[in-house]
N, C-alpha and C positions, 0 to 999 in steps of 0.2 A: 504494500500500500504506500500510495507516494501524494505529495500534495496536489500533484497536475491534479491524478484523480478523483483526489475530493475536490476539486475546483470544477471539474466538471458534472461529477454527482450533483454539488449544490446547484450549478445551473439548468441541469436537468430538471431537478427537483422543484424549482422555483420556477421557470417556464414553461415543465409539464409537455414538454415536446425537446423531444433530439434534435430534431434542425435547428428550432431556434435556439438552443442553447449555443451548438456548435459554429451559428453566429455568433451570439455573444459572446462566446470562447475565439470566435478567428480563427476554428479549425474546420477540418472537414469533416464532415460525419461521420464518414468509416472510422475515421483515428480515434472519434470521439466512444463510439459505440464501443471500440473496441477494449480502450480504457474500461469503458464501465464492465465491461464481459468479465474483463480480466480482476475486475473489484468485486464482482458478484463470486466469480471463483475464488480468489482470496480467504472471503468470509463466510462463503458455501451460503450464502443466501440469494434470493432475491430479490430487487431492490426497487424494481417498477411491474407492474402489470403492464404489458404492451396493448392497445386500443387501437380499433380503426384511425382515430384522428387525437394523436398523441400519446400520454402513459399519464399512468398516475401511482402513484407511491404507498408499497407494500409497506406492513406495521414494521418490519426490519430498517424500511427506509427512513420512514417517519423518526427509527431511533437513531439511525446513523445521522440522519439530519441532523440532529439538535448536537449530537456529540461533533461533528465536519464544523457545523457553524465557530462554533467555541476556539477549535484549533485554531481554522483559520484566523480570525478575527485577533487570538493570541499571538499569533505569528506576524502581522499587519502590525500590532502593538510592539510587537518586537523591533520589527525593521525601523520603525519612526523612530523609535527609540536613540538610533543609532545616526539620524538624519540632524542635518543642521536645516530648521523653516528654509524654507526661500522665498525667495524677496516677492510679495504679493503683483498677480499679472493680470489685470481688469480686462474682462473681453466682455462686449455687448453684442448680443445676438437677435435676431432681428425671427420672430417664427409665427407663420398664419399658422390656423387652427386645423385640428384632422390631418395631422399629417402621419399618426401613427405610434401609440405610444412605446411599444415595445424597438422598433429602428430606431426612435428617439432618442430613448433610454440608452439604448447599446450606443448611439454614437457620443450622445453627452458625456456616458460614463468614461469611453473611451480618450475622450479630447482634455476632458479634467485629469485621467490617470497622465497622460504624456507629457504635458505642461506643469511642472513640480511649482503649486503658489497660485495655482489658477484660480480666480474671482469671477465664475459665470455669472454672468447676469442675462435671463431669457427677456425679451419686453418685445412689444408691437411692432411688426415687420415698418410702420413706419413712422415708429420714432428713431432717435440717432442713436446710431449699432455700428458697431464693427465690419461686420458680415451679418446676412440672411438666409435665409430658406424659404425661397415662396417660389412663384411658378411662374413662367414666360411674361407673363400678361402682366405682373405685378415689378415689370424689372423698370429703373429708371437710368433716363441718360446717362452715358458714364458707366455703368457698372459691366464687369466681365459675371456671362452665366455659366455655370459649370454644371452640367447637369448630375444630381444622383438618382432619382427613382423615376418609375414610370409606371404609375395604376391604370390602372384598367376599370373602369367604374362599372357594379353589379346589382342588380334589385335584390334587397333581403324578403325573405319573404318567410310569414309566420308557418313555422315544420306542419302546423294540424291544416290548411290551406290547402284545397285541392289546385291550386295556380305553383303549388309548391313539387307537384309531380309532373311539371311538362320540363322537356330538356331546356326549353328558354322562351322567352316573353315575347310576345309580339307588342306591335304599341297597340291593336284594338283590345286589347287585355289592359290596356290604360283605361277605356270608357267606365268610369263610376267606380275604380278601382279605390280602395282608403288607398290614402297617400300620405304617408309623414314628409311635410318639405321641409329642406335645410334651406337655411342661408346663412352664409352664401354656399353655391355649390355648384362645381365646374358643371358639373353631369345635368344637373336642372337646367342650367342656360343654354343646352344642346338638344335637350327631349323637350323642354317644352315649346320652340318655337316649331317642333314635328307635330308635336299633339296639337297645338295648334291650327297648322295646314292639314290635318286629315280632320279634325273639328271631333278632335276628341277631349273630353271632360274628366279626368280622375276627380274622386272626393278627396278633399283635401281635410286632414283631420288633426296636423298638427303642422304649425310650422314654428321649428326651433332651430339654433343653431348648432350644437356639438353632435356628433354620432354616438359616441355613449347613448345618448337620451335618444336618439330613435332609432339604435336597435335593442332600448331598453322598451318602447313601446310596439316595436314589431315583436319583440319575446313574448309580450303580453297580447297579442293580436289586434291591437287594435289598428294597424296597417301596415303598409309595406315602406321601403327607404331605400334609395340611393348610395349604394356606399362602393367607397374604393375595398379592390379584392387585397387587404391585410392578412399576410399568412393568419395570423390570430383570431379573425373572423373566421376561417374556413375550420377552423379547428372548434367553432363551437355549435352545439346539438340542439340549442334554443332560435334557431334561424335557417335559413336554407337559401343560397346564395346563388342565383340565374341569372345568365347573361342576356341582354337584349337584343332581340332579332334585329338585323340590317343599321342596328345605328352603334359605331362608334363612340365609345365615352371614354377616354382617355386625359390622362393629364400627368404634364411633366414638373418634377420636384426638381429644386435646382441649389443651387450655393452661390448668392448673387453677392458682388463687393468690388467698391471701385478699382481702376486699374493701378491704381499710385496709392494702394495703402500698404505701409508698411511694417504694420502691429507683425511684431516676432512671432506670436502663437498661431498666426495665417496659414503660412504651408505647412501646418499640421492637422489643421483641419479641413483645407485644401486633399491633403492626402487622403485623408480618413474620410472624405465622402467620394474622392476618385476609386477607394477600395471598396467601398457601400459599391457603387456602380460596377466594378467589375466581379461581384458575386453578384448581381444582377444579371447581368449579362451568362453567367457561368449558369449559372440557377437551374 
């Protein structure tokens, strides 16, 4: 037993899925799996039940959890221990809404681990930041874009729903349909100027803005929702996620920031969304 492996058990454990873990880890999956094989033979137990869409954690795991946390956490204690501070490095980040909390998390985590002193500050793609993360449409004079993600936009749709067993939607499956609308939301300004021109009406039964809160009302049935295909959405059993016939809904995530700035902690977060995009691409 070695610490890689508990750093990957607890990512396992706390993601509930192998892939994403093996993101947040920056490794591959095979290497990843194979670690945990070889932890599980170690200790002769088992440490996840395996699930069509992710794992979840055997009472073995549940115990190694609490005892992995503690190491590690002593061993981070350790190391700082050992460390002289470093001089504090103020970054302002600039981030529209729904962009995904789980790639978030892994990239933030990631940009604070590299930068020894980092003072993140997230606020409003357009007040004054550093750098951003918003999307084509939202870039201003001056700025270089650098693209990292690329969604794919999916109707949710409530699992008990008979519109939840066709392989994908048409838009006359729009006419009278409940509709939870976001705003703002790339995918509503492309479908509804369609439903539109074919003079079709969805009921519209809530309009809010975050996606939490409407695929917390699509769980609940009380309609359907627009949302980008987030690997963590398709991993859950409360929604059922179909693409729309013949239209297009895509939208590109990017890392926008003038060409002349010079903030030190830039080409590292430059990097680390140029490596988000090529496990994109890899994917």
């Amino acid at each position: 037993m070695d610490i890689r492996q508990l750093k990957y058990f607890v990512a396992v454990y706390e993601q509930r899925s192998i892939s994403a873990a093996a993101r947040q880890c920056c490794v591959a999956q095979p290497s990843l799996s194979a670690a945990l094989l070889q932890l599980e033979q170690e200790l002769e137990v088992s440490l996840f039940l395996r699930l069509p869409k992710g794992v979840t954690p055997t009472e073995e795991g549940d115990k190694l959890y609490g005892h992995a946390g503690k190491l590690l956490a002593q061993l981070a204690s350790l190391k700082a221990s050992f460390q002289t501070p470093a001089a504090k490095v103020r970054f302002r980040l600039g981030l529209i809404r729904a962009l995904g909390v789980e790639r978030m998390s892994t990239l933030l985590r990631e940009f604070s681990q590299q930068i020894p002193g980092l003072e993140l500050h997230l606020v409003e793609p357009d007040a004054a930041c550093d750098a951003r993360i918003i999307t084509p449409a939202q870039q201003y004079a001056g700025e270089v874009l650098q693209p990292i993600w690329r969604d794919r936009y999916l109707l949710a749709v409530p699992p008990s729903w008979p519109l939840s067993l066709k392989p994908q939607i048409s838009l006359s499956d729009f006419q009278e349909l409940p509709l939870i609308k976001r705003t703002p939301c790339d995918a509503w300004e492309l479908l509804y100027p369609e439903l539109n021109r074919h003079n079709i009406q969805p009921a519209i039964r809530a309009d809010i803005q975050t996606i939490e809160y409407a695929l917390g009302l699509v769980s609940a049935g009380v309609g359907c929702a627009l949302v980008p295909d987030f690997d963590s959405l398709k991993q859950r059993s409360d929604v059922v996620l179909k693409p729309v016939q013949s239209l297009t809904m895509e939208r590109t995530i990017a890392l926008a920031y003038r060409s002349n700035n010079a903030h030190p902690a830039l080409p590292v977060l430059q990097q680390l969304c140029l490596n988000s995009s090529a496990l994109l691409i890899n994917k």
